[in-house]
TORPA-4810 file (N, C-alpha, C, O; in nm, 3 decimals):
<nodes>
NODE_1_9.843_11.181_12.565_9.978_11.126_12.571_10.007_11.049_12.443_9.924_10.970_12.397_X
NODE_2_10.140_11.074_12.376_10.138_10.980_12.273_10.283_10.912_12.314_10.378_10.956_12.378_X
NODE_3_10.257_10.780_12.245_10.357_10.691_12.282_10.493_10.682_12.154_10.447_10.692_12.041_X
NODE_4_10.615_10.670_12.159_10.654_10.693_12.035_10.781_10.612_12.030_10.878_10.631_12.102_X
NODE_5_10.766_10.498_11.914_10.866_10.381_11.950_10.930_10.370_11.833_10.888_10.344_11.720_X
NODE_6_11.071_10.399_11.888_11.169_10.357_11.747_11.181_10.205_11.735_11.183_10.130_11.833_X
NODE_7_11.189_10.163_11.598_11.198_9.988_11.585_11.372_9.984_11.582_11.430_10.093_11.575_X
NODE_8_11.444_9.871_11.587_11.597_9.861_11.600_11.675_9.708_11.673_11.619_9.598_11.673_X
NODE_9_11.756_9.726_11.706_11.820_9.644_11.693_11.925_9.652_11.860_12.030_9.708_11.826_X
NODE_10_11.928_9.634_11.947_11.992_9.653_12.071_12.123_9.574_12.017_12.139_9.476_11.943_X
NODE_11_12.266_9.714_12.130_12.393_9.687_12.096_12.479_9.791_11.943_12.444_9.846_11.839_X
NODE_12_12.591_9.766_12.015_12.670_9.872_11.945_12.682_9.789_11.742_12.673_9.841_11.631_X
NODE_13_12.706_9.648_11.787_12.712_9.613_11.630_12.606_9.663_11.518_12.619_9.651_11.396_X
NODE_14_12.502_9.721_11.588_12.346_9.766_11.510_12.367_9.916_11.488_12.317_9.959_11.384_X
NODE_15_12.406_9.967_11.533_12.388_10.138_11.610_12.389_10.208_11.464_12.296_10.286_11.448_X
NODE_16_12.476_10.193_11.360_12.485_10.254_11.230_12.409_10.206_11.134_12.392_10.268_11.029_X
NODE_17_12.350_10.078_11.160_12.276_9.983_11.058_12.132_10.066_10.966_12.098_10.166_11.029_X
NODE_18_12.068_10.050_10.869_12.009_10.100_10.824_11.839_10.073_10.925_11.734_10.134_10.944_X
NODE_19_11.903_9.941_10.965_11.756_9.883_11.045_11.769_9.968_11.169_11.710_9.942_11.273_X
NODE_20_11.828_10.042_11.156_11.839_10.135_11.375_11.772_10.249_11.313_11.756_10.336_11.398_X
NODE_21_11.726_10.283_11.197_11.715_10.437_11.172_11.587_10.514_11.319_11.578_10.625_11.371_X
NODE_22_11.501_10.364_11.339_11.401_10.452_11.464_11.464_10.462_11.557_11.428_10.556_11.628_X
NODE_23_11.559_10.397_11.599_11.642_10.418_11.723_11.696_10.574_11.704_11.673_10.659_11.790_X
NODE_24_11.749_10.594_11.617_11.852_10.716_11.543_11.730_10.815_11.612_11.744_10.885_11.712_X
NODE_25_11.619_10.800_11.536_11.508_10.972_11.558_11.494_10.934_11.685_11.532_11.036_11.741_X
NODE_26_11.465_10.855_11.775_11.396_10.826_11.860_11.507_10.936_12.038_11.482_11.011_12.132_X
NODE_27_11.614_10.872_11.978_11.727_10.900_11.997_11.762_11.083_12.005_11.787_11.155_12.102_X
NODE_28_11.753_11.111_11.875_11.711_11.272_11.873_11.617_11.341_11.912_11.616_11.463_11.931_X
NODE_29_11.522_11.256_11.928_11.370_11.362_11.988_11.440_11.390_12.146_11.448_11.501_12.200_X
NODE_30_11.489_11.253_12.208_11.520_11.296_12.353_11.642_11.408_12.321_11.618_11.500_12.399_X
NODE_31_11.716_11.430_12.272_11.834_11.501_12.276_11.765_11.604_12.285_11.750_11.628_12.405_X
NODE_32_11.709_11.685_12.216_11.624_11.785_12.172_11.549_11.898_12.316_11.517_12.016_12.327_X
NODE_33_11.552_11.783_12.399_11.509_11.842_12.497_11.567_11.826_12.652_11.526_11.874_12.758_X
NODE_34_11.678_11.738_12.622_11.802_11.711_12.758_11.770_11.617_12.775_11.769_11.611_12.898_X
NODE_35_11.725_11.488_12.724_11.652_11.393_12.727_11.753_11.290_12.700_11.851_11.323_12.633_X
NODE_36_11.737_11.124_12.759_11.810_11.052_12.725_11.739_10.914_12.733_11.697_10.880_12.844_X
NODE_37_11.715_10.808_12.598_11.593_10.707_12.610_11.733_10.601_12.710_11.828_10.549_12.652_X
NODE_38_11.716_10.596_12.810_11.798_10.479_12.895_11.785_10.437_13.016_11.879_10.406_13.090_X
NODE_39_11.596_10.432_13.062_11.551_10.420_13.154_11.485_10.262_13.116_11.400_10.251_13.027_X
NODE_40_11.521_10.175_13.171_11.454_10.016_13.177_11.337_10.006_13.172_11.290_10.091_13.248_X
NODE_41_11.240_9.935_13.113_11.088_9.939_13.169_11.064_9.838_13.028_11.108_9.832_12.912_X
NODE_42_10.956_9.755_13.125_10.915_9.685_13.055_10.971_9.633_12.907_10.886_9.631_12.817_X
NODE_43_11.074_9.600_12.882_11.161_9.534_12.751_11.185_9.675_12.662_11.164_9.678_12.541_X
NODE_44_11.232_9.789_12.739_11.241_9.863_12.639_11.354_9.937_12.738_11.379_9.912_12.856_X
NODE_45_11.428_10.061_12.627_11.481_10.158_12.711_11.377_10.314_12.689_11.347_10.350_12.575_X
NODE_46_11.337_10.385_12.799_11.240_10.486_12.777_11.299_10.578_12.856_11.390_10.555_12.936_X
NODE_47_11.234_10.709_12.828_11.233_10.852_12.846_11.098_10.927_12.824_11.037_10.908_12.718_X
NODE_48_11.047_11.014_12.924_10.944_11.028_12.927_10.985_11.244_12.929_11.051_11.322_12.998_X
NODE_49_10.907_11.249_12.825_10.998_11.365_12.802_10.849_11.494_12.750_10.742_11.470_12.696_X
NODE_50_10.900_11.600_12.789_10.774_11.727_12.726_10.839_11.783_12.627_10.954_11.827_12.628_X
NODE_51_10.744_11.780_12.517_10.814_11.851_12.383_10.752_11.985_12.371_10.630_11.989_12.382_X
NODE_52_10.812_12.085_12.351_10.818_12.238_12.364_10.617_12.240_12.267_10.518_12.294_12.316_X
NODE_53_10.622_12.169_12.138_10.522_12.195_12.061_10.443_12.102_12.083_10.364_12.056_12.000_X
NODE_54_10.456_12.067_12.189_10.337_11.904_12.224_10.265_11.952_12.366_10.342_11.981_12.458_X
NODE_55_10.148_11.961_12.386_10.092_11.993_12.498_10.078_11.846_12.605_10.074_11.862_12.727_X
NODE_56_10.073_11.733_12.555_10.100_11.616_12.621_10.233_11.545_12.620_10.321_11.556_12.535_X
NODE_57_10.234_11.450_12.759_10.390_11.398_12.733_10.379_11.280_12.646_10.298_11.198_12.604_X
NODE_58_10.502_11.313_12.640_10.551_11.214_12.487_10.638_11.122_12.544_10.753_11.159_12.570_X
NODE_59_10.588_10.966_12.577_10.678_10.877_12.619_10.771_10.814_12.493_10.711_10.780_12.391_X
NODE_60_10.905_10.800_12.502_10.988_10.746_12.429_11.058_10.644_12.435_11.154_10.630_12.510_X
NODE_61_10.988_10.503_12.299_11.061_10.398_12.361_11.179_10.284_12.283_11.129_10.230_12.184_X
NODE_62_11.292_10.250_12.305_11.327_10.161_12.228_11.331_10.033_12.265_11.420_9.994_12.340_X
NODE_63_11.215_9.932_12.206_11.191_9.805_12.244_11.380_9.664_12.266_11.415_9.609_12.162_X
NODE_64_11.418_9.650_12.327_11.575_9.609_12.343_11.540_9.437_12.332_11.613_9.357_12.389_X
NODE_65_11.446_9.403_12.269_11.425_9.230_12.227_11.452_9.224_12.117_11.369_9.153_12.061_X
NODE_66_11.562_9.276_12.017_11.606_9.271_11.845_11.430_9.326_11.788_11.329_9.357_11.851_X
NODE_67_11.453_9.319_11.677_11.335_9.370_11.569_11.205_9.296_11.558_11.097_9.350_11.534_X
NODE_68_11.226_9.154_11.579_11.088_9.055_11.512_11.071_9.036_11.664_11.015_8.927_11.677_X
NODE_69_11.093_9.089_11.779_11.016_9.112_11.906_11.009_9.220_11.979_11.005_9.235_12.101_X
NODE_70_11.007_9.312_11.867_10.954_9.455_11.949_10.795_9.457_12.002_10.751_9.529_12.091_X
NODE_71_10.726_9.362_11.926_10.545_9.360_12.008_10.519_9.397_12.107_10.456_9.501_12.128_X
NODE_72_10.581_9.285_12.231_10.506_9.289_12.345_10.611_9.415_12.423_10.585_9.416_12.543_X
NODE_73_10.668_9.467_12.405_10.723_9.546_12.484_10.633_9.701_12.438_10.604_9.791_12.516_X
NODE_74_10.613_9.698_12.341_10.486_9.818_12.305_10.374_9.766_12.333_10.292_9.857_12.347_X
NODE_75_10.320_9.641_12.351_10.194_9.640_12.404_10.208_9.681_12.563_10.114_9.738_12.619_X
NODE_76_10.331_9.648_12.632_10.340_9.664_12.750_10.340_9.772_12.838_10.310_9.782_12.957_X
NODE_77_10.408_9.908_12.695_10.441_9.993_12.745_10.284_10.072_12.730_10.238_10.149_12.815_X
NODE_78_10.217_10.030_12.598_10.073_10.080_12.613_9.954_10.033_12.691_9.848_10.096_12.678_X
NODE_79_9.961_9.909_12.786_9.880_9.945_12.876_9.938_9.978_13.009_9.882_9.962_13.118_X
NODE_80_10.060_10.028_12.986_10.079_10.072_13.130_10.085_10.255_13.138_10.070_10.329_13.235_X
NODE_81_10.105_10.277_13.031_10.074_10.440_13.010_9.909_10.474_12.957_9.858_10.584_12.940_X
NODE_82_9.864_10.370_12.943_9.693_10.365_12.878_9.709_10.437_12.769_9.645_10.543_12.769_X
NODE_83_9.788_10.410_12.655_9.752_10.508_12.544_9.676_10.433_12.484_9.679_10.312_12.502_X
NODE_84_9.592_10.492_12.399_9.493_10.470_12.297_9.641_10.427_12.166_9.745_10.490_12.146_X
NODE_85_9.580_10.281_12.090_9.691_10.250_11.984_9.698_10.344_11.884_9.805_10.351_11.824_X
NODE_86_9.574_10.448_11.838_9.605_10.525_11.789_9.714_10.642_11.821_9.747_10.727_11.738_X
NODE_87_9.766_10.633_11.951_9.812_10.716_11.981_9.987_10.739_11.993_10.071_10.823_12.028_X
NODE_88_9.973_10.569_11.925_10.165_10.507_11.882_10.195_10.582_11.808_10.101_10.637_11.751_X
NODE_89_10.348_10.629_11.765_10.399_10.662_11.652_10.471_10.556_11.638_10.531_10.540_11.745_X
NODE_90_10.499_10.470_11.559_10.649_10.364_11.497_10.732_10.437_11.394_10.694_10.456_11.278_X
NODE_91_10.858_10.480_11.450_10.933_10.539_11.369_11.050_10.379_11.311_11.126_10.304_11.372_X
NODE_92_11.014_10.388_11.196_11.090_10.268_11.136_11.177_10.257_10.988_11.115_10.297_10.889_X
NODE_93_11.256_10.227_10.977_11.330_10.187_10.800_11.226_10.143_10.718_11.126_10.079_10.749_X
NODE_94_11.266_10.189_10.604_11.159_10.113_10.497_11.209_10.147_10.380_11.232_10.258_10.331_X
NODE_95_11.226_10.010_10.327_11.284_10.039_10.188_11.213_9.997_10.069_11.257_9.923_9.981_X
NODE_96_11.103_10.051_10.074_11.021_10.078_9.950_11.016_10.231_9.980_10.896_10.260_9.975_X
NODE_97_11.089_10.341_10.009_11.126_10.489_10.025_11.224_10.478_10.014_11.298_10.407_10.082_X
NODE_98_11.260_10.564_9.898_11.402_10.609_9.846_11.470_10.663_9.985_11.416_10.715_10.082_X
NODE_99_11.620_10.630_9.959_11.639_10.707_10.056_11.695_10.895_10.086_11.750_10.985_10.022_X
NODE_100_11.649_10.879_10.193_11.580_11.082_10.221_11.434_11.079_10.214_11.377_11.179_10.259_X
NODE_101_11.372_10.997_10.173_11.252_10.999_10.184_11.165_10.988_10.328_11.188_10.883_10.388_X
NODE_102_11.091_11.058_10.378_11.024_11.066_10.524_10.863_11.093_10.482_10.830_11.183_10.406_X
NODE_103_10.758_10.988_10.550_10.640_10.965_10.521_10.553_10.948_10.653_10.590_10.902_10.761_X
NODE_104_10.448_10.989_10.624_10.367_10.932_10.737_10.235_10.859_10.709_10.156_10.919_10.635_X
NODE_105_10.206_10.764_10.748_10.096_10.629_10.767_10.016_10.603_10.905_10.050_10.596_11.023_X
NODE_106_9.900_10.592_10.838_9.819_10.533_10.937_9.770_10.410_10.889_9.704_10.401_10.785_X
NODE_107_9.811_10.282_10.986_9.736_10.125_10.937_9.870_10.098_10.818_9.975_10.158_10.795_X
NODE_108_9.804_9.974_10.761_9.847_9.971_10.656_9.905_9.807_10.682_9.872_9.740_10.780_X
NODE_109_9.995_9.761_10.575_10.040_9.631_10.589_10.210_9.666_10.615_10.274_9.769_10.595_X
NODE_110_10.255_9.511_10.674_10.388_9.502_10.737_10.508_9.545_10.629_10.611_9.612_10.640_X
NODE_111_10.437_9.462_10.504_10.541_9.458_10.416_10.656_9.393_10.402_10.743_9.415_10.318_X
NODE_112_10.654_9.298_10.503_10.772_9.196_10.550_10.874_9.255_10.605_10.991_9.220_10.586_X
NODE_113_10.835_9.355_10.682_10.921_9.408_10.799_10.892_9.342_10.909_10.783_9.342_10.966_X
NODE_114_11.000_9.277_10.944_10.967_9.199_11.083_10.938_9.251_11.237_10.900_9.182_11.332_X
NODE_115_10.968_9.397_11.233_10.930_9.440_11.353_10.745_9.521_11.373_10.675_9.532_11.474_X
NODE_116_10.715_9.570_11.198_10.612_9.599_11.223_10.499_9.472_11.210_10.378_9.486_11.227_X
NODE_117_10.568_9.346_11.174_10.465_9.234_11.189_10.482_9.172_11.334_10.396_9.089_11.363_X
NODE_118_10.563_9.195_11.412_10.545_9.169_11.556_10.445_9.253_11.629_10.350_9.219_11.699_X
NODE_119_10.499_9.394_11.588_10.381_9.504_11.663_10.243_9.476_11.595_10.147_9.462_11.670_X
NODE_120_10.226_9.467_11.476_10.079_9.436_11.459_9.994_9.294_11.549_9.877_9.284_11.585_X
NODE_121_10.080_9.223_11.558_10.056_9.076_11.633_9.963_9.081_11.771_9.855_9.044_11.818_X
NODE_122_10.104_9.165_11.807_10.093_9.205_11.994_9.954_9.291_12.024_9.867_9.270_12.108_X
NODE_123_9.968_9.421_11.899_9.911_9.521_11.937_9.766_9.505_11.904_9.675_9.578_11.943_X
NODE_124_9.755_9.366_11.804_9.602_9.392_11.800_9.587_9.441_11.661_9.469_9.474_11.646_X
NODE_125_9.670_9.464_11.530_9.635_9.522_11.440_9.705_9.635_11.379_9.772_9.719_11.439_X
NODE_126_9.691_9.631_11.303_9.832_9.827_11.252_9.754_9.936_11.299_9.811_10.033_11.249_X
NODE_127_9.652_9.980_11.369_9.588_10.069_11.366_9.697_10.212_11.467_9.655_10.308_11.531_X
NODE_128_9.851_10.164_11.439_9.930_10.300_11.477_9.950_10.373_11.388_9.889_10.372_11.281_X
NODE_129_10.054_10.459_11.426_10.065_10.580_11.341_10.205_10.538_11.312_10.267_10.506_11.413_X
NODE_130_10.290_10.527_11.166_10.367_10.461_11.121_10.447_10.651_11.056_10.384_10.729_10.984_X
NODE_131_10.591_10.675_11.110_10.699_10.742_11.083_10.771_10.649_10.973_10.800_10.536_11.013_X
NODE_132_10.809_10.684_10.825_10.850_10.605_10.738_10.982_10.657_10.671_11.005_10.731_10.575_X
NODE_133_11.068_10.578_10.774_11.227_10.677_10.728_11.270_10.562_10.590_11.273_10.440_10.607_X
NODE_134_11.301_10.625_10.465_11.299_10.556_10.340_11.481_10.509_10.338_11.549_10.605_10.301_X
NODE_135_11.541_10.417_10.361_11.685_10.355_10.342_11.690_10.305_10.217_11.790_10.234_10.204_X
NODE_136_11.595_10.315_10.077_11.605_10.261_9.963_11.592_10.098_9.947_11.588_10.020_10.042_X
NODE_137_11.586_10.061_9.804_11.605_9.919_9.770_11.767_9.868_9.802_11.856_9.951_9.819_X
NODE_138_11.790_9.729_9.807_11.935_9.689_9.795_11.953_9.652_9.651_11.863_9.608_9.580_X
NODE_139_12.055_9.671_9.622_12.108_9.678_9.465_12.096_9.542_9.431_12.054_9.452_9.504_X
NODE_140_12.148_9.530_9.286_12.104_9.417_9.231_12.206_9.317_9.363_12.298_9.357_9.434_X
NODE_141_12.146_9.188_9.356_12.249_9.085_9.420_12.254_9.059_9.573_12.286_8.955_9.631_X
NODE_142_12.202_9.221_9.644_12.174_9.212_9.784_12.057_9.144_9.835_11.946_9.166_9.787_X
NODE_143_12.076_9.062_9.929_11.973_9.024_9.984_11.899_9.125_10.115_11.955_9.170_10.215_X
NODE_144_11.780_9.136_10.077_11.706_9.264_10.175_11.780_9.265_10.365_11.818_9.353_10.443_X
NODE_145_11.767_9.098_10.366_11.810_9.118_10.513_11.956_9.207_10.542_11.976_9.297_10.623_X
NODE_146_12.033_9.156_10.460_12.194_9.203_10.475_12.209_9.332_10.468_12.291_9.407_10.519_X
NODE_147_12.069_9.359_10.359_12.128_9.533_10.351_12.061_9.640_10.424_12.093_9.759_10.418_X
NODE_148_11.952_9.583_10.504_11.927_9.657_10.624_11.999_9.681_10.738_12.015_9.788_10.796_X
NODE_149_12.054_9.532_10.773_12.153_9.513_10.884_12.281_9.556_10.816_12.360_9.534_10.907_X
NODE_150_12.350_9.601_10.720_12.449_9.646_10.687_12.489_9.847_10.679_12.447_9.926_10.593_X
NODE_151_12.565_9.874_10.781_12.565_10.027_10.751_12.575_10.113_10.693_12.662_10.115_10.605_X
NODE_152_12.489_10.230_10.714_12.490_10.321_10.611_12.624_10.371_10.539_12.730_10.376_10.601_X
NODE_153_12.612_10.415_10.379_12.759_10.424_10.308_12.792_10.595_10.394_12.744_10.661_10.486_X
NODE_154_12.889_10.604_10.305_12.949_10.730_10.366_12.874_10.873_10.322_12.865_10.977_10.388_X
NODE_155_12.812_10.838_10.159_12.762_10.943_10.155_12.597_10.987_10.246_12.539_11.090_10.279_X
NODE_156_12.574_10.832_10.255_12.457_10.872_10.338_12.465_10.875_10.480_12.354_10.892_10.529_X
NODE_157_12.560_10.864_10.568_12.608_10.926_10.655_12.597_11.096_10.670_12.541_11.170_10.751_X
NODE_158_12.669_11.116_10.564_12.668_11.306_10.551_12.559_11.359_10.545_12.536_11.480_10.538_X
NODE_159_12.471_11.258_10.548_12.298_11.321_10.493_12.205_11.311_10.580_12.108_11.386_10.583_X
NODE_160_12.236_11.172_10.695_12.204_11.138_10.770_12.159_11.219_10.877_12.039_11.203_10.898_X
NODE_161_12.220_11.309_10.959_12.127_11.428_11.041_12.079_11.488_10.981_11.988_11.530_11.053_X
NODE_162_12.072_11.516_10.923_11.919_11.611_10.854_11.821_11.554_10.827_11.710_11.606_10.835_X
NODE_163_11.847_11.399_10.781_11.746_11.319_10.732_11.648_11.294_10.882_11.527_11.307_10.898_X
NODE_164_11.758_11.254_10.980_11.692_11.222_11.146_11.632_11.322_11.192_11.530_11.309_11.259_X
NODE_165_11.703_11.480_11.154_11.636_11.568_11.247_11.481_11.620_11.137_11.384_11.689_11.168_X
NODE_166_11.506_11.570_11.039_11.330_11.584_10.963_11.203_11.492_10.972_11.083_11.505_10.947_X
NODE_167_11.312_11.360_11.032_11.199_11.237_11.083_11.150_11.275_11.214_11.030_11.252_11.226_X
NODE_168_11.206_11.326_11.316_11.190_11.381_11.407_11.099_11.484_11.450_11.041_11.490_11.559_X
NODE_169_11.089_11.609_11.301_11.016_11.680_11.299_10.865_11.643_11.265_10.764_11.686_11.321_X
NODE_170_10.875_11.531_11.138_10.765_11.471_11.138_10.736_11.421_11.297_10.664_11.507_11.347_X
NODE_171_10.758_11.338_11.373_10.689_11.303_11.466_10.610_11.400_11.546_10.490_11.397_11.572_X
NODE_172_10.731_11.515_11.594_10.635_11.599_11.653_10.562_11.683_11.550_10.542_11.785_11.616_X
NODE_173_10.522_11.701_11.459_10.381_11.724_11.374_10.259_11.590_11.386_10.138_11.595_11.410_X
NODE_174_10.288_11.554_11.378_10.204_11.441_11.412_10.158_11.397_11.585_10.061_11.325_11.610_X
NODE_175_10.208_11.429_11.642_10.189_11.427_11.806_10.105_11.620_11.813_10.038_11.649_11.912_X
NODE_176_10.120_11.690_11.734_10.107_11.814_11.780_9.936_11.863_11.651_9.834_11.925_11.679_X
NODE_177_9.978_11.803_11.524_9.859_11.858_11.435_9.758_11.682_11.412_9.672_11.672_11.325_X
NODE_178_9.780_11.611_11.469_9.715_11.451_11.423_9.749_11.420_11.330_9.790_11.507_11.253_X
NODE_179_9.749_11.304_11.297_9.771_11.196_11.173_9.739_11.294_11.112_9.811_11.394_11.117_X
NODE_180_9.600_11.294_11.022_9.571_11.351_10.870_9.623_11.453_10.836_9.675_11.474_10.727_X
NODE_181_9.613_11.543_10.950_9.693_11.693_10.927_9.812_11.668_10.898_9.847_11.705_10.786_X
NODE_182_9.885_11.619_10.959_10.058_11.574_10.944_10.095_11.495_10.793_10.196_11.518_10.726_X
NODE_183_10.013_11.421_10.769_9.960_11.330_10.634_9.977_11.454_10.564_10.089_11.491_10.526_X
NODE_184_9.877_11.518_10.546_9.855_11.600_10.451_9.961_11.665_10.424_9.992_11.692_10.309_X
NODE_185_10.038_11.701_10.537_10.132_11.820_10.521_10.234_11.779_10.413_10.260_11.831_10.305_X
NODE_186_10.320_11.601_10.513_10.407_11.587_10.504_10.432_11.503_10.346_10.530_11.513_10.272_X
NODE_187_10.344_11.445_10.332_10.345_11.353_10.227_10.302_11.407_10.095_10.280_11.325_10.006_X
NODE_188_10.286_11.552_10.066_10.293_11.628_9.951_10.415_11.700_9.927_10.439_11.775_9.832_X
NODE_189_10.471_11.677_10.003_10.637_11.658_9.992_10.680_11.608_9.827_10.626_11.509_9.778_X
NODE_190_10.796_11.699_9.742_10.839_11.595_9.661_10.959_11.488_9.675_11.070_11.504_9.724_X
NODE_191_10.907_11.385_9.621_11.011_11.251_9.646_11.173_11.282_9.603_11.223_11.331_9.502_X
NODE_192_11.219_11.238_9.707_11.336_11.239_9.629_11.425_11.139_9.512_11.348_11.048_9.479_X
NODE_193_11.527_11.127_9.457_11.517_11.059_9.323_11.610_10.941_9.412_11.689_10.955_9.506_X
NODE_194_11.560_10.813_9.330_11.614_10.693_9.445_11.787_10.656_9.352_11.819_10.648_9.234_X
NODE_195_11.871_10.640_9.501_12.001_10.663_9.463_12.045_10.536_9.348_11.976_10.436_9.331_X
NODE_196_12.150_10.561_9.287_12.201_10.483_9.178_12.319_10.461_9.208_12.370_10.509_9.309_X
NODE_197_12.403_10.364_9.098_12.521_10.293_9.105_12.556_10.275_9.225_12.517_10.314_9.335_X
NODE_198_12.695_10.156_9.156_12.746_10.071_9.263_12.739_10.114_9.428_12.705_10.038_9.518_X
NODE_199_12.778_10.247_9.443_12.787_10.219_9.610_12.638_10.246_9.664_12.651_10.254_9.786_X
NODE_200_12.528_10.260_9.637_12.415_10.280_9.632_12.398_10.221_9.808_12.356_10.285_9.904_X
NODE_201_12.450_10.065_9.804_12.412_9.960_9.900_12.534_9.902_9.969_12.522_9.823_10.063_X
NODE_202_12.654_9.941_9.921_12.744_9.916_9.989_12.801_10.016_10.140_12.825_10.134_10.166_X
NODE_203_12.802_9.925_10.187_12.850_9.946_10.344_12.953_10.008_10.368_13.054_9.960_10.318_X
NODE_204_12.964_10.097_10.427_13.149_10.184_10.460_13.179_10.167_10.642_13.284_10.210_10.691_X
</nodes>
């Protein structure tokens, strides 16, 4: 069984924000299969769903305590499904990845993301499996918080499902070939070139 938790932000004022992007895939994996994450449990909304290329079920969760307390609702949801922590995916924003950029990690440090320094807290350590959807740097003058919580521009809107339905695909490679295999695959990928000028970080 693998467990698979978008990081985000509960409520409609978040829903476009750059910080919802795990909500966004998390969101699409259930679509994918008639699926809908909006079942209560333990501080999260979940869906417990079979993926066509996954021989185990794939529980799906979005922790609904804002970002810097997503922890205990993934520790909660992992000992009540008994997954092994290796067996998390955290699909999350990260803007040290250009954006379009999609990565996959095992361990590693928070980076002053406040939701993966809650889950490391709770969980005992990074030893999950980290989905790395890239939203870029904020331009000169932005402060990191604002421009996570601030929504995506218009052009990256237009780019935006494809970008979700490839984070997505990463997950199920990674639920279906393991970390390293999925590693290997996905992350010899070439980068894409990180966006420029003014609207780079501005909000539409």
């Amino acid at each position: 069984m693998h467990l698979v938790i978008g990081l985000g932000n509960p409520g409609r004022r978040y829903e476009r924000t750059r910080h919802n992007a795990g909500f966004l895939v998390v969101d699409r994996l259930a679509e994918r299969v008639g699926g809908r994450v909006e079942r209560k449990q333990l501080g999260a909304l979940v869906d417990s769903v079979r993926v066509p290329e996954v021989d185990d079920q794939v529980v799906l969760a979005k922790p609904q305590g804002f970002m810097n307390l997503s922890g205990q609702p993934a520790a909660s949801l992992r000992g009540y499904y008994k997954v092994r922590t290796e067996d998390i995916v955290v699909v999350h924003d990260d803007v040290d990845l250009p954006f379009g950029d999609v990565r996959v990690k095992k361990g590693g440090g928070h980076g002053g993301h406040n939701g993966l320094r809650d889950l490391q807290e709770k969980l005992g350590g990074g030893g999950f499996v980290r989905v790395r959807f890239g939203v870029g740097r904020p331009p000169p003058g932005w402060d990191t918080a604002d421009y996570v919580l601030a929504n995506f521009t218009s052009d990256e809107e237009a780019r935006l499902p494809e970008l979700v339905d490839e984070a997505a695909d990463t997950v199920v490679l990674v639920a279906r070939l393991g970390v390293d295999r999925a590693m290997n695959q996905v992350n010899a990928r070439p980068r894409p070139a990180p966006a420029t000028g003014p609207q780079a970080g501005k909000a539409s």
